[in-house]
C-alpha positions in Angstrom: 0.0 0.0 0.0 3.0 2.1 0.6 4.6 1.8 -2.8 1.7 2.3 -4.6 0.8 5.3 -2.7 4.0 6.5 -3.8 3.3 5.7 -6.9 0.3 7.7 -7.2 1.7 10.6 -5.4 3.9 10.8 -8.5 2.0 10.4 -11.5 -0.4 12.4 -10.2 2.3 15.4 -10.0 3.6 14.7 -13.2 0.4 14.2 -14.7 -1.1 17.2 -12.8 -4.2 15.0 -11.8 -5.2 15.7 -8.8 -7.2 13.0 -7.4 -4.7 10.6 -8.0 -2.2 13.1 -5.8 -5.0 12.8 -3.0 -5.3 9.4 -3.3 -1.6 8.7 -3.2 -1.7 10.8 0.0 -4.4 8.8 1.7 -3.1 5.0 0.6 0.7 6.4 1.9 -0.4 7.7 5.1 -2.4 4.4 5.6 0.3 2.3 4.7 2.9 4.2 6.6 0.7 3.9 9.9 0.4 0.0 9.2 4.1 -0.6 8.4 5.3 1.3 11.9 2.8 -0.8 13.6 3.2 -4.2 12.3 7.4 -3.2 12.8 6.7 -2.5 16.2 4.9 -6.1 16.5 1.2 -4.7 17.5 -1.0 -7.1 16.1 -2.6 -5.5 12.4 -5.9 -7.4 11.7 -4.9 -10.1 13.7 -1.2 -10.5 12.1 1.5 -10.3 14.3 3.5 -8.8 11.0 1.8 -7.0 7.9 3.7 -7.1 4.8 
């Protein structure tokens, strides 16, 4: 979810979309949130890790 956050975040600044730059916001923030807790081993949706 990270990556293709990232993803987004770019072609939609290169592409001068701007949905796809909110939505690249939204899916990295999310996916930043649920890597730092999965890497601090709080259980994410009943994982131990989330990849």
């Amino acid at each position: 979810m990270l990556a293709l956050g990232l993803i987004l975040l770019i072609l939609g600044f290169v592409l001068g979309i701007n949905i796809l730059w909110t939505i690249g916001i939204i899916l990295t923030v999310i996916g930043a949130v649920l890597w730092i807790m999965g890497s601090v081993g709080h259980a994410v949706g009943g994982r131990r890790h989330y990849y």
